[in-house]
C-alpha positions as CSV (number, residue, x, y, z in Angstrom):
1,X,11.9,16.1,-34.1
2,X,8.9,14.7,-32.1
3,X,9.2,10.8,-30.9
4,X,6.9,9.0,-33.6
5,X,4.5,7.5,-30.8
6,X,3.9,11.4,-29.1
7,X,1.6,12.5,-31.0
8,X,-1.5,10.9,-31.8
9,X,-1.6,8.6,-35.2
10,X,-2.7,11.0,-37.6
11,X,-2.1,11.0,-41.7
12,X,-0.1,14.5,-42.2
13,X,-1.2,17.2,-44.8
14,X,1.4,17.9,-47.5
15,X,-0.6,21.0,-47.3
16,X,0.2,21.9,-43.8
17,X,3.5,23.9,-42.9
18,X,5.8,21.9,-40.4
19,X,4.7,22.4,-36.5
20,X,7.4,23.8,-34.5
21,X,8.5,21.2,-32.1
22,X,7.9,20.8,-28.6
23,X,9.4,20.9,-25.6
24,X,10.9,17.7,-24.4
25,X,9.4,18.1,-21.3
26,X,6.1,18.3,-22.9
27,X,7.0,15.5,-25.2
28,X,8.1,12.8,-22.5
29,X,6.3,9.7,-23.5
30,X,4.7,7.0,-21.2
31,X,6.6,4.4,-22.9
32,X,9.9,5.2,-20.5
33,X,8.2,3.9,-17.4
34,X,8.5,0.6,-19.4
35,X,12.2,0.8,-19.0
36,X,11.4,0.9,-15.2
37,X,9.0,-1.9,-15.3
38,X,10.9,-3.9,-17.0
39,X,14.1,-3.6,-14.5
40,X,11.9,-4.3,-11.7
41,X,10.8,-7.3,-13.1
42,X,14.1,-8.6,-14.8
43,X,15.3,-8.0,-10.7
44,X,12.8,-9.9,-9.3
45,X,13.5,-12.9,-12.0
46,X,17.6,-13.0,-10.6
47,X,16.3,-12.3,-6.7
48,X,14.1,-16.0,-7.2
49,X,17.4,-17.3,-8.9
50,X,19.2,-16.9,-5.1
51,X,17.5,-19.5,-3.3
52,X,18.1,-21.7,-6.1
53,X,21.4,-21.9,-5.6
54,X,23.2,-19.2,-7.9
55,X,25.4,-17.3,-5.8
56,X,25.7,-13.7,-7.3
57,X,22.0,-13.5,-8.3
58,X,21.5,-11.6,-5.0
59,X,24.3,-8.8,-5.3
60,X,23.0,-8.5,-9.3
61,X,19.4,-8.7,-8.1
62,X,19.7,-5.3,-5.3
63,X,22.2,-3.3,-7.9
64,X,19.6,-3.5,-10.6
65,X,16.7,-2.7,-8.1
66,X,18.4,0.1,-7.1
67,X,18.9,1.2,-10.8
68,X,15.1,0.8,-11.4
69,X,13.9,2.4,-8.1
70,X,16.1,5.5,-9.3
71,X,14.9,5.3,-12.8
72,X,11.5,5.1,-11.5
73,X,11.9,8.5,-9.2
74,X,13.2,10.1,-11.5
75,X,10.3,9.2,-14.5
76,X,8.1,10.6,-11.6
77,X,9.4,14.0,-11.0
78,X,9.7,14.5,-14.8
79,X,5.6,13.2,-15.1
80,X,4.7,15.4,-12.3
81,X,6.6,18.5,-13.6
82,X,4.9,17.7,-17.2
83,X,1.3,17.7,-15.5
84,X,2.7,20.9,-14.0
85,X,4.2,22.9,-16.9
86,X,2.1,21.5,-19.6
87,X,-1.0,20.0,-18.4
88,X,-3.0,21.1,-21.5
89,X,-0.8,18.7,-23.4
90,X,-1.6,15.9,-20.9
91,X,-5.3,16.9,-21.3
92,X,-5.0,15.8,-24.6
93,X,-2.9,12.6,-24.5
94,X,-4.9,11.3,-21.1
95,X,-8.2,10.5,-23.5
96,X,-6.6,9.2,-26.2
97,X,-6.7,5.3,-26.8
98,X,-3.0,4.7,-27.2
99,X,-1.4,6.8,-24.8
100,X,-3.8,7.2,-22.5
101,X,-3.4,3.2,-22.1
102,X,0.5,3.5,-22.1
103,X,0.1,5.8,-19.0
104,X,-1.2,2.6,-17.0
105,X,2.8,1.6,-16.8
106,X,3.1,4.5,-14.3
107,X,1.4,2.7,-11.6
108,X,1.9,-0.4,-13.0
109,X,5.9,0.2,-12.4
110,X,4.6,1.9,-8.7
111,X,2.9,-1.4,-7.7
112,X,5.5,-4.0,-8.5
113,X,7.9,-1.6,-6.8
114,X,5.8,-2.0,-3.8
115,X,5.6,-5.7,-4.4
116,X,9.5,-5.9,-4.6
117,X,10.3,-3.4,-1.9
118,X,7.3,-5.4,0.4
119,X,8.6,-8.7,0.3
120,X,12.3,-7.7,0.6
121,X,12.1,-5.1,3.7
122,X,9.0,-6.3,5.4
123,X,9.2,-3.0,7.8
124,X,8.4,-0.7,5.3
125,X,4.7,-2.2,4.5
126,X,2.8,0.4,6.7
127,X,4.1,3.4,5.1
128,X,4.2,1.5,1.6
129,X,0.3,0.5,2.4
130,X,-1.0,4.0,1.4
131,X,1.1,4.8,-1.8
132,X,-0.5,1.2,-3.2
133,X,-4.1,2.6,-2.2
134,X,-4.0,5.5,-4.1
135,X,-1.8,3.6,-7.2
136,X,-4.6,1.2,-7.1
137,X,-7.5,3.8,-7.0
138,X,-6.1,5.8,-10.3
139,X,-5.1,2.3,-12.3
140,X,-9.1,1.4,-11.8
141,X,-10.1,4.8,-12.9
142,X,-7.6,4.3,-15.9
143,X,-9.4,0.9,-16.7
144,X,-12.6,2.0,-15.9
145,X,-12.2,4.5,-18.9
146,X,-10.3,1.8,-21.3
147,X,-13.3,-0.8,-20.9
148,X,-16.0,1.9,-21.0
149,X,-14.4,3.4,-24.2
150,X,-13.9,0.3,-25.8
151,X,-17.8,-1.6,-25.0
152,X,-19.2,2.0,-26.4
153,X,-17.7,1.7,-29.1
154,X,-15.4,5.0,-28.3
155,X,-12.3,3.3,-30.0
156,X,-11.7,3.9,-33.3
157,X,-11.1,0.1,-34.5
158,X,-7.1,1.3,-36.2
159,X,-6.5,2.0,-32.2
160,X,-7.0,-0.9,-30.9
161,X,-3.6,-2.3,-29.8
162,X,-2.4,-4.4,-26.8
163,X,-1.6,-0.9,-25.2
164,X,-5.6,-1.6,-23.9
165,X,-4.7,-4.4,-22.3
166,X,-2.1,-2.2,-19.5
167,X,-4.9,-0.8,-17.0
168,X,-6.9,-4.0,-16.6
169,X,-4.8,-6.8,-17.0
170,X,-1.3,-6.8,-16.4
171,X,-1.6,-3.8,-14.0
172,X,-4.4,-5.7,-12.3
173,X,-2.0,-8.9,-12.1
174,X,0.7,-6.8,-10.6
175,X,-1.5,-4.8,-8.0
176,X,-2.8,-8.8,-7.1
177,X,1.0,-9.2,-6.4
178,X,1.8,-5.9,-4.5
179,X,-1.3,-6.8,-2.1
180,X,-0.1,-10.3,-1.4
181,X,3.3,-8.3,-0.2
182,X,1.7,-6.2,1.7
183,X,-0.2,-8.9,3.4
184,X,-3.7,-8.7,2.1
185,X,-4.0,-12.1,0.3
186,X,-7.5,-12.4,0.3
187,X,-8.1,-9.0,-2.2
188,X,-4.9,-10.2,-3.6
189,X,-7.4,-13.2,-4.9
190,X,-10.5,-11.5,-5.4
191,X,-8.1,-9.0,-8.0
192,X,-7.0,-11.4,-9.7
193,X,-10.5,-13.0,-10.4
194,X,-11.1,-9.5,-11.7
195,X,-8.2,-9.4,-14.1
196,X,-8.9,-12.7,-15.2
197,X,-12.7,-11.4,-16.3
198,X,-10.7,-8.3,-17.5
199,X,-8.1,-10.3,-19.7
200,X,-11.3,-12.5,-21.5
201,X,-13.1,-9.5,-22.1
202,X,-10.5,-7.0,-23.5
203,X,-9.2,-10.4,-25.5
204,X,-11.6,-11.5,-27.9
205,X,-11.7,-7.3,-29.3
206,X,-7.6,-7.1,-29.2
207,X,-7.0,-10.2,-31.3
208,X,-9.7,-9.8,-33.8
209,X,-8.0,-6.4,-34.5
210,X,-4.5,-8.0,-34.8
211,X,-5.8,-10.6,-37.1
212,X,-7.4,-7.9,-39.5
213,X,-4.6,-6.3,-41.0
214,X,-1.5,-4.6,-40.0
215,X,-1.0,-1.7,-37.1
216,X,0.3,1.2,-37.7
217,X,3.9,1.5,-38.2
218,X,4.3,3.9,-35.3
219,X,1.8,1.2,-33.0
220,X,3.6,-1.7,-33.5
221,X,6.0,-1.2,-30.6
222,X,3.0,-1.9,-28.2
223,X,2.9,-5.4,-30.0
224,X,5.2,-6.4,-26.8
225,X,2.4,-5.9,-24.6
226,X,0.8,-8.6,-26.2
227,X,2.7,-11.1,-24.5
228,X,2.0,-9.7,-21.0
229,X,-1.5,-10.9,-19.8
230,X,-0.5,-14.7,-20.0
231,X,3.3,-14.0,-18.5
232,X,2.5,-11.7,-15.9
233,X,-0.6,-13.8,-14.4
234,X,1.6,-17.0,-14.1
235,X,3.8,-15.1,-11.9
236,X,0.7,-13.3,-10.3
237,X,0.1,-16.9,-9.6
238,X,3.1,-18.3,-8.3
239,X,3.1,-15.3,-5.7
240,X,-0.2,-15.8,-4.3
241,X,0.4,-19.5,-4.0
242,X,3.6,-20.2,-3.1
243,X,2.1,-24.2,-2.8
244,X,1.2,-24.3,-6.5
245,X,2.9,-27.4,-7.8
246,X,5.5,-27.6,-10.8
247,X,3.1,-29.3,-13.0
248,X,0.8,-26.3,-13.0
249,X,3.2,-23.4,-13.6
250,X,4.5,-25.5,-16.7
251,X,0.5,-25.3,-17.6
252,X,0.9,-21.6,-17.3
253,X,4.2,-21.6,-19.3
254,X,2.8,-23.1,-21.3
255,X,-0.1,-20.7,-21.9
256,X,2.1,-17.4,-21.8
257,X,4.5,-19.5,-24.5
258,X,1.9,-19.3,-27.3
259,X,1.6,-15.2,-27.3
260,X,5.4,-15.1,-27.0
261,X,5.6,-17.1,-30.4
262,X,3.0,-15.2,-31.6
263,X,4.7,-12.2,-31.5
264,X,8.1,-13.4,-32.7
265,X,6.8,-15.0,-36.0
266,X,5.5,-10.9,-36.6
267,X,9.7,-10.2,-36.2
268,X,9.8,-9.0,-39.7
269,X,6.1,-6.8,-38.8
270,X,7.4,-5.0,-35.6
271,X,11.7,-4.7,-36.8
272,X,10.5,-2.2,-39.7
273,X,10.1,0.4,-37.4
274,X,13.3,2.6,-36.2
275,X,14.2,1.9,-32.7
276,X,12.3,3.9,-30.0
277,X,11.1,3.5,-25.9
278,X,8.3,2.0,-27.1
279,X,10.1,-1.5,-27.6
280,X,10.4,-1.7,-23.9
281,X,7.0,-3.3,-24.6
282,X,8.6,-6.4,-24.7
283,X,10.8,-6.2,-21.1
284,X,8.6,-6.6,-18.8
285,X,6.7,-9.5,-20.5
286,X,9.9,-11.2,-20.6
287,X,11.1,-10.7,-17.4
288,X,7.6,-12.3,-15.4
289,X,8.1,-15.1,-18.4
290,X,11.8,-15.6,-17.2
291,X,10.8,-15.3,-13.5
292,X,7.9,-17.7,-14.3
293,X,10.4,-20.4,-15.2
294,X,12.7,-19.7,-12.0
295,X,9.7,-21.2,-10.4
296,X,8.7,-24.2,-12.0
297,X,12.2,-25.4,-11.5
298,X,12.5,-24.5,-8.5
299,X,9.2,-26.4,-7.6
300,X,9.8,-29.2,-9.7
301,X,13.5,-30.2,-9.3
302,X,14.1,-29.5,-12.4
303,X,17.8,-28.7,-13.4
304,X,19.4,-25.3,-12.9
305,X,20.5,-24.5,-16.4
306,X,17.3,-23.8,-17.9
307,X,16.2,-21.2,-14.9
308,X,19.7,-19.5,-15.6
309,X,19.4,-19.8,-19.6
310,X,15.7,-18.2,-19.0
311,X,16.9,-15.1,-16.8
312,X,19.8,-14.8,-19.1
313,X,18.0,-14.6,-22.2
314,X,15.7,-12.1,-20.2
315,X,18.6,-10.1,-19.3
316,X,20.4,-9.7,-22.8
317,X,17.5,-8.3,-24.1
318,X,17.3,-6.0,-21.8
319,X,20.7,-4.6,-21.8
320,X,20.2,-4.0,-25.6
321,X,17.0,-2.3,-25.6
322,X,19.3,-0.4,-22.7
323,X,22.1,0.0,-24.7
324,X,19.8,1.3,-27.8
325,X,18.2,3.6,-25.7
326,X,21.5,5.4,-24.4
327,X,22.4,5.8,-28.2
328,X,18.8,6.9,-28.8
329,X,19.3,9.7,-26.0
330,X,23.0,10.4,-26.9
């Protein structure tokens, strides 16, 4: 059968004979470049854990880099065989509100490799200098679209879901970050100005829909996204200045906290739905929260134990949405 987030959200006939599945190839969703994301950033939360003083954090950091980096390949030979083979079903899902959004975690999961890769092997920035150019170029046409859509009033109000937040706001975030590694701090900043202006307008639409009634049961996987914008732009900010005191990353903890328990007192909401990819929603969020935390101890003195209880927490949830996953495959 279909995965229940690849087609679009649609009441079935009773009247209509069943459809005879797809191809898997044509099915592959968006939502597995979350799996990537989410490694990339769960290995940049134990590489910060290194100069803290944890000794294996840098052997664990580069094995599950390397994992995600292969992961990540691989995602993008499938895509680009996809566009190849079945381009009139990625016609289709490109324009649509939901998956047209989760498509942003493509580049998204291409810019913080470049981040990552950037800032560990700072030879490689030249040739990694045009791959973020053109990452960059098609993330802005894919928010160009969401934002346009969404102030014409394009999207159908039961469609708006944090998936809208992707292009603009957390992939804005993480391109600020891949630019700082690449040496370019000054659009580093002026990005994430833009993001910030991106993440107040796209806000005040997403949480009046969330507060109106339930999503969809196949949407609610994207509820992870939620907690993105707030986690992933404290860490945005804690790479582009590596000065910022203690007391302000707590303020942004403290900020990216309130989404977080926003979305876990909707447990009961989201956990109705069978398990699928689209619960990697919640990894990379995590992860940039975990990472977030690395740094305000690290900055503040603060003892150890919380950074590790934070990157472990990060990490257990992200060996069971792993571990689900295989069994989902399997």
């Amino acid at each position: 059968t279909a995965h229940p987030m690849s087609q679009p959200t649609l009441p079935p006939s009773a009247a209509t004979p069943p459809a005879t599945p797809r191809p898997w190839l044509a099915r592959l969703h968006p939502s597995l470049f979350g799996m990537a994301l989410g490694l990339l950033g769960l290995s940049g939360a134990w590489h910060r854990l290194e100069p803290a003083g944890v000794p294996l954090a840098g052997p664990v950091a580069a094995g599950i880099l390397a994992f995600a980096l292969g992961l990540l390949a691989l995602l993008v030979l499938l895509w680009l065989a996809k566009a190849v083979r079945h381009s009139a079903v990625l016609r289709q899902e490109l324009p649509h509100p939901v998956q047209g959004a989760l498509l942003a975690l493509m580049p998204v999961a291409l810019l913080m490799a470049v981040a990552l890769a950037a800032s560990r092997w700072p030879t490689l920035r030249e040739a990694l200098l045009p791959l973020a150019l053109v990452v960059l170029a098609g993330q802005g046409w894919m928010a160009w679209r969401v934002v346009a859509d969404l102030s014409t009033g394009k999207t159908p109000p039961e469609l708006v879901t944090p998936a809208l937040y992707l292009p603009t706001v957390p992939g804005g975030f993480v391109g600020a970050m891949a630019l700082q590694a690449l040496g370019f701090h000054g659009w580093a900043t002026l990005l994430m100005g833009m993001d910030l202006g991106a993440w107040a307008l796209l806000e005040m639409r997403i949480l009046n829909r969330l507060f109106a009634g339930p999503l969809p049961l196949a949407l609610r996987p994207t509820l992870g996204i939620e907690m993105a914008p707030a986690s992933v732009g404290a860490l945005a900010a804690c790479v582009l200045w590596p000065d910022l005191p203690a007391d302000a990353v707590m303020v942004a903890l403290g900020v990216a906290s309130g989404p977080v328990l926003a979305v876990l007192t909707r447990w009961r909401y989201w956990s109705e739905v069978p398990f699928n990819v689209g619960f990697w929603s919640f990894s990379f969020p995590l992860a940039a929260f975990a990472a977030t935390t690395v740094e305000a101890v690290r900055r503040g003195n603060w003892p150890l134990s919380v950074a590790v209880a934070a990157v472990a927490v990060a990490s257990a949830v992200m060996a069971y949405l792993l571990a689900r996953t295989l069994a989902l495959l399997v």
